[in-house]
C-alpha positions as CSV (number, residue, x, y, z in Angstrom):
1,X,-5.6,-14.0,12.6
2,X,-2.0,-15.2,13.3
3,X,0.3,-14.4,10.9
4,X,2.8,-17.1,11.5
5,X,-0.3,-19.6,10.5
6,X,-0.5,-17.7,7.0
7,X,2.8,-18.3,5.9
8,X,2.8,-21.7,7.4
9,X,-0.4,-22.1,4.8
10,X,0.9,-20.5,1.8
11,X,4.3,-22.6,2.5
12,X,2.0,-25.7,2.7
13,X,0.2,-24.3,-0.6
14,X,3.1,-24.3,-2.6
15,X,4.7,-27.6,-1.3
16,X,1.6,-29.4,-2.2
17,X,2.2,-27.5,-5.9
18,X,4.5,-29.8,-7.0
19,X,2.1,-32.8,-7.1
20,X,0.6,-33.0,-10.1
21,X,4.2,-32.2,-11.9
22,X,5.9,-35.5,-10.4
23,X,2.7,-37.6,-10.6
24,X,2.4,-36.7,-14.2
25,X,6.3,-37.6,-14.8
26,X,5.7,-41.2,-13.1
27,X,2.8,-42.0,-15.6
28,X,1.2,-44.1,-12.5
29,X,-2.6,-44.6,-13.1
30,X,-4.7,-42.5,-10.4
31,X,-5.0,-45.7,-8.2
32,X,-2.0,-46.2,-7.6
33,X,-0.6,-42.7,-7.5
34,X,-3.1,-42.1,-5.0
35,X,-2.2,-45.5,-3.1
36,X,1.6,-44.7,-3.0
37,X,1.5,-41.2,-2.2
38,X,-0.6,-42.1,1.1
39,X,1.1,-45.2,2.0
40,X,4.3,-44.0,1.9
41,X,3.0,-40.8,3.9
42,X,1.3,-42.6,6.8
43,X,4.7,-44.0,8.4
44,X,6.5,-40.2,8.9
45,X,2.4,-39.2,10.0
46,X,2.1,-41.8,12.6
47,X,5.6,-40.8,14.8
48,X,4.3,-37.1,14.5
49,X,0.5,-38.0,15.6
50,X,2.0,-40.1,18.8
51,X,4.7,-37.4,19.7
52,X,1.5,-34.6,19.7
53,X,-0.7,-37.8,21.4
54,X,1.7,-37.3,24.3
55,X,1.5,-33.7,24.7
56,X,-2.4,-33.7,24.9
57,X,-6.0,-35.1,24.4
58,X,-7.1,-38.4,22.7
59,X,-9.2,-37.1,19.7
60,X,-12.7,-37.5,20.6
61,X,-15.2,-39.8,18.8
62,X,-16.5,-36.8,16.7
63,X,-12.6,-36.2,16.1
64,X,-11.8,-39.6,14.7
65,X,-15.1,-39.6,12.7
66,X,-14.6,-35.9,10.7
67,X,-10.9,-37.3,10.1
68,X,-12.4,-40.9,8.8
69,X,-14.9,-38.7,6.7
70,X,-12.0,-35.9,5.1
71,X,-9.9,-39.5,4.4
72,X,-12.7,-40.8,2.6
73,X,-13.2,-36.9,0.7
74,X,-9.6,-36.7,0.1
75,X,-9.4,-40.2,-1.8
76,X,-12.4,-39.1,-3.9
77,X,-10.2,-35.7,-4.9
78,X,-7.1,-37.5,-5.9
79,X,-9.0,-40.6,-8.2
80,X,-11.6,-37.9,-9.8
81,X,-8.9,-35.2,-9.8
82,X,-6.4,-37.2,-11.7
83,X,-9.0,-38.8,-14.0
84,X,-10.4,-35.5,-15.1
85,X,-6.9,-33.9,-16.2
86,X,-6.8,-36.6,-18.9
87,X,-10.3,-36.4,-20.5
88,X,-11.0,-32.9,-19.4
89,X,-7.0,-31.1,-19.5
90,X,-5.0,-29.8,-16.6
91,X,-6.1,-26.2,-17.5
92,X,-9.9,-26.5,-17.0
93,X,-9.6,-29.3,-14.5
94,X,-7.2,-26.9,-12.1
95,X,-10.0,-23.9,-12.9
96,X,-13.0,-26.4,-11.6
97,X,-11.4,-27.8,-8.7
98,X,-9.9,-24.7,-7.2
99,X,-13.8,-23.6,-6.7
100,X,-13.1,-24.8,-3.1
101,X,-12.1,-20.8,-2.6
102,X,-16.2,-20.3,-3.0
103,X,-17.4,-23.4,-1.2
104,X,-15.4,-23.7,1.7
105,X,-16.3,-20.8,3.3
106,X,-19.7,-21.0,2.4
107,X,-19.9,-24.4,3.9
108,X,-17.9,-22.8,7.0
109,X,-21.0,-19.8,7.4
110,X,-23.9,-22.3,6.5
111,X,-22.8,-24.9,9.2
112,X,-20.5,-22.5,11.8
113,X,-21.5,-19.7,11.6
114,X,-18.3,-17.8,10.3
115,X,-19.0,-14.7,9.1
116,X,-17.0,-13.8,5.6
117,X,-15.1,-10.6,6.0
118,X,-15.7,-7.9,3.5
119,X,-12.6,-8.7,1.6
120,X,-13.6,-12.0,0.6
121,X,-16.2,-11.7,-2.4
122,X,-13.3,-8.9,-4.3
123,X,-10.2,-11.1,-3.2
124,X,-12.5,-14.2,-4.5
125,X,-13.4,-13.0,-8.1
126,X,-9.5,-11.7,-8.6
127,X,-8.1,-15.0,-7.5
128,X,-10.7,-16.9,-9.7
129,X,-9.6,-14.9,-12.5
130,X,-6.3,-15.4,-11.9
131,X,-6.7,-19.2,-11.8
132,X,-8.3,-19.2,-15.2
133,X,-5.8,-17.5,-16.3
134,X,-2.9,-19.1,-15.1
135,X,-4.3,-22.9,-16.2
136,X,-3.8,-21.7,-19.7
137,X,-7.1,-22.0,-20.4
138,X,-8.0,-19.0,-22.4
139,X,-5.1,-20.3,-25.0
140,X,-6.4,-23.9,-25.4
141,X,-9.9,-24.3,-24.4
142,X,-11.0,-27.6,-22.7
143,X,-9.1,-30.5,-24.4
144,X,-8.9,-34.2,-23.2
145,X,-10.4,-37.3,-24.3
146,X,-13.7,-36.8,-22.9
147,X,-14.6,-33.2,-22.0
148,X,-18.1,-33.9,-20.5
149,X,-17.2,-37.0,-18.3
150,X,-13.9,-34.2,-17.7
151,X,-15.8,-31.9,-16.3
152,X,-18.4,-33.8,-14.3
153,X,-15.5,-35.4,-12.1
154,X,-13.7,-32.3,-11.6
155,X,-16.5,-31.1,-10.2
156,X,-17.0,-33.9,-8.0
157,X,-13.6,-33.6,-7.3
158,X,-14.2,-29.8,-6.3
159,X,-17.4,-30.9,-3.9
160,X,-14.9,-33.7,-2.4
161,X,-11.8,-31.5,-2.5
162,X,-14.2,-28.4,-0.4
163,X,-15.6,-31.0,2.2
164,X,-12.2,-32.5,2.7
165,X,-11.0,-29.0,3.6
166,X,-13.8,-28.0,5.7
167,X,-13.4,-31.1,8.0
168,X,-9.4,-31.1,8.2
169,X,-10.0,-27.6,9.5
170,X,-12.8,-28.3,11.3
171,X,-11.6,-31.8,13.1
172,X,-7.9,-29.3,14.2
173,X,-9.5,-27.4,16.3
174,X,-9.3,-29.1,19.4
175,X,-5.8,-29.5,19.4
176,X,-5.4,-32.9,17.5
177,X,-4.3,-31.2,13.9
178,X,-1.7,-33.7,13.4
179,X,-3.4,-36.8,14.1
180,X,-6.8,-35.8,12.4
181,X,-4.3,-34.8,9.6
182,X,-3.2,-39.2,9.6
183,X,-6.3,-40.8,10.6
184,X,-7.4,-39.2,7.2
185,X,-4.2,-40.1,4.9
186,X,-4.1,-43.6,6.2
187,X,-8.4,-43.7,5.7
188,X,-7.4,-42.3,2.1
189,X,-4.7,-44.8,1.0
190,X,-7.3,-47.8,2.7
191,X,-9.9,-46.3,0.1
192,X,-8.0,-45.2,-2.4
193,X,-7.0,-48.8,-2.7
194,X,-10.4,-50.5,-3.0
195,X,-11.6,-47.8,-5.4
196,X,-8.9,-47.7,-7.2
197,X,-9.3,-51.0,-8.1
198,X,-12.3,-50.7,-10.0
199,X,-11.2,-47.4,-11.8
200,X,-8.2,-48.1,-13.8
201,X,-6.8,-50.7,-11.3
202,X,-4.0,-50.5,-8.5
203,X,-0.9,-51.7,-9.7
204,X,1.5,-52.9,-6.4
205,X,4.1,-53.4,-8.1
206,X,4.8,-50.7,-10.7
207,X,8.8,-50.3,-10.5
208,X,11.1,-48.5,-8.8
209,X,11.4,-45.1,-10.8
210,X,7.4,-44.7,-10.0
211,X,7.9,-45.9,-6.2
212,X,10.3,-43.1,-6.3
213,X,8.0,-40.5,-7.8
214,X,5.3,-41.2,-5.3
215,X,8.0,-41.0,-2.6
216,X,8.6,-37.4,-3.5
217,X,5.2,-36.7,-3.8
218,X,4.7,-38.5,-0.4
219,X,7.4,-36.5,1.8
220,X,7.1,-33.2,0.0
221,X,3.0,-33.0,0.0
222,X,1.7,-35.5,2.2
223,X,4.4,-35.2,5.1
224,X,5.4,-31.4,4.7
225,X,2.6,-29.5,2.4
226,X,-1.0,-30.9,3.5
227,X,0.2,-31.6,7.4
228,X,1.0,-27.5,6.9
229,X,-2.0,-26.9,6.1
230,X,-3.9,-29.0,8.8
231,X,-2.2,-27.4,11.4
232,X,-2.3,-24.0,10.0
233,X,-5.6,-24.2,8.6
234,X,-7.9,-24.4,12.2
235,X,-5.9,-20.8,13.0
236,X,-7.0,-19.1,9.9
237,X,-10.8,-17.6,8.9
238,X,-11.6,-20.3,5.9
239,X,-11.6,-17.8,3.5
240,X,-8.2,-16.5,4.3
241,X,-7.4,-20.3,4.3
242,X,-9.3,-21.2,0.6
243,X,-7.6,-18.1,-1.1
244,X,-4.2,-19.1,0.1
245,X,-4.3,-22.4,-1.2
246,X,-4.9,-21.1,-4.2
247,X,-1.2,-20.4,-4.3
248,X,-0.8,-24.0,-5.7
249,X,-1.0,-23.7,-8.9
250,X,1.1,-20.6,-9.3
251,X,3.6,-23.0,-7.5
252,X,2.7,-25.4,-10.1
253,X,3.3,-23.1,-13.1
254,X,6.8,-21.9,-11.9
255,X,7.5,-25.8,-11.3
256,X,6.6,-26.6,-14.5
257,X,9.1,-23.2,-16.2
258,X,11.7,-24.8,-14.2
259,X,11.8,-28.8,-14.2
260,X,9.8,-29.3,-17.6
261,X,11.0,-26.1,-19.6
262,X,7.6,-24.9,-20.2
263,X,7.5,-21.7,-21.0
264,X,4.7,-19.4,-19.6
265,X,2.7,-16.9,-21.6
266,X,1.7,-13.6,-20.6
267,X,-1.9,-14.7,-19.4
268,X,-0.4,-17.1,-17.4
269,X,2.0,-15.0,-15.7
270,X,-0.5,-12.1,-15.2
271,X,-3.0,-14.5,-13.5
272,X,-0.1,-15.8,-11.0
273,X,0.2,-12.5,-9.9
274,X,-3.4,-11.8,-9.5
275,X,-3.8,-15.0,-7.4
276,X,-1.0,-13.6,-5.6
277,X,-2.5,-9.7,-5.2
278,X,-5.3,-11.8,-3.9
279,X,-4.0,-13.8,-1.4
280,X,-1.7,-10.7,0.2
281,X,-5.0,-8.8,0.5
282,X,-6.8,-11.4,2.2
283,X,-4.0,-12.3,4.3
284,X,-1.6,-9.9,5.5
285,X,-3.9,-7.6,7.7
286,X,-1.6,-8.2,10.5
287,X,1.1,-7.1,8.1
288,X,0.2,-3.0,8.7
289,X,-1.0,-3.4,12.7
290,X,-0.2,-5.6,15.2
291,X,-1.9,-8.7,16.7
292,X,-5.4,-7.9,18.8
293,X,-7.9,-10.1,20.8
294,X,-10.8,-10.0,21.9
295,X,-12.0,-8.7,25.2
296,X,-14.8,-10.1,27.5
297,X,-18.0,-8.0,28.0
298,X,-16.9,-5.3,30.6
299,X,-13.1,-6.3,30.7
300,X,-10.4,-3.1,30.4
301,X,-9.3,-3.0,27.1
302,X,-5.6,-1.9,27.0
303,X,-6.7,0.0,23.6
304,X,-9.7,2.2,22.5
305,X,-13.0,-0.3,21.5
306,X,-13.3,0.1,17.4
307,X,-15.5,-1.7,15.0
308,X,-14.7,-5.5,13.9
309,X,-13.2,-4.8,10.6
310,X,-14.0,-8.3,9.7
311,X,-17.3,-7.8,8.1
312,X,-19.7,-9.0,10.9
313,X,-21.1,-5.5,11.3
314,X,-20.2,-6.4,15.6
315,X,-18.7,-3.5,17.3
316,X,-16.4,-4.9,20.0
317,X,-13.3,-4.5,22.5
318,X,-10.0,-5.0,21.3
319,X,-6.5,-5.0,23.4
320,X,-3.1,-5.9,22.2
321,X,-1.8,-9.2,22.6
């Protein structure tokens, strides 16, 4: 597991935390909040995805297909996402979406393969916890307009939010990270502003202090947090991955102390730091030895052979790196 990758993912995490602040201060609808914030991010994308074009591969058809398929995921997320705060509340909402740290890697061992190390079902149920109770949910119960329409969509949301994940991750491996990473924004502004038209409409022009809003939101998730994330995310197990995203809404609760005045409770505060207990013990193995890789079958092994610590139950050879 590469080290570097895991603070490149919990920087991402936390970049991305800021989103639901500044889309709740421009009051846009979910169409167009989810229109704006990948139109404005596909421009910055495309010079990145043709600088990396240069330095390798065209993606393959299977490439551009798994980044067509996250694009269409991710724009499903954002319109259910941002519906469900309003008829559900931000608290349970957060709590139901975030279930991507079960799902993803259970889609990741049903369809790859992956095994799940034995930290993952302990570091799971902490960070869970944690999430419930940094959302403030134990203080004000599901609220919202609506809480059974609420809590279908961020569900879907969830199942849209996991799949989006799992084929970001999956369409980075061979090297195209970047420009899976903008095939799928640009797929998600295209459908984001079809759907969106439908469901609480797409307004095109809605004034400059919004166009600014979904600016920031743009450069400071779309450009720098997710595009962390897709490059980061292929070099990480998916459970370390899942569990470090979680890291958004703690971002999103120490956002909220500071630009909105809110003032955190005790609950909250005490599941922020269980999310964050969780992701340091999921993520910073490397932290107390040093980097190892694998050895082929009969290969010298510049250190003794030990037991794969990662779960599998799979004795093999390890030498430092």
């Amino acid at each position: 597991m590469s080290l570097r990758a895991s603070w490149g993912m919990a920087v991402g995490a936390l970049s991305v935390s800021g989103s639901a602040v500044v889309i709740g201060l421009s009051g846009a609808s979910p169409g167009t909040a989810s229109f704006y914030r990948c139109l404005f991010a596909v421009p910055p994308l495309a010079v990145l995805a043709v600088r990396e074009r240069r330095c390798g591969q065209a993606l393959s058809r299977r490439g551009v297909l798994f980044a067509v398929v996250a694009g269409v995921l991710f724009a499903g997320d954002m319109l259910l996402w941002t519906q469900a705060i309003v008829e559900v509340g931000a608290g349970l909402s957060t709590v139901l979406v975030n279930l991507q740290v079960v799902l993803v890697p259970l889609l990741a061992k049903a369809v790859d393969g992956e095994p799940l190390s034995r930290r993952y079902p302990p570091a799971t149920a902490i960070a869970l916890l944690g999430v419930v109770l940094a959302s403030g949910l134990l203080k004000t119960g599901a609220s919202g307009r609506d809480p059974v329409s609420g809590t279908v969509h961020a569900v879907l949301a969830a199942l849209c939010y996991s799949g989006f994940l799992f084929l970001l991750r999956r369409g980075g491996r061979d090297g195209g990270a970047v420009r899976t990473y903008a095939v799928a924004i640009a797929t998600a502004g295209a459908v984001s502003s079809v759907a969106g038209t439908f469901w609480h409409g797409v307004n095109l022009l809605p004034g400059w202090p919004v166009v600014g809003w979904m600016l920031l939101v743009a450069l400071s998730g779309g450009v720098v947090g997710w595009l962390l994330v897709a490059v980061c995310a292929p070099r990480l197990s998916s459970h370390v991955g899942a569990v470090l995203l979680l890291l958004t809404p703690v971002g999103a609760l120490a956002l909220g102390a500071l630009v909105l005045g809110e003032r955190p409770t005790a609950l909250q505060l005490a599941g922020g730091a269980l999310i964050l207990a969780a992701a340091y013990a999921v993520a910073t193995p490397g932290l107390r030895r040093r980097e190892y890789r694998r050895t082929p079958p009969g290969a010298d092994a510049a250190g003794p052979p030990g037991p794969d610590d990662g779960g599998n139950g799979h004795r093999v050879n390890w030498s430092r790196s």
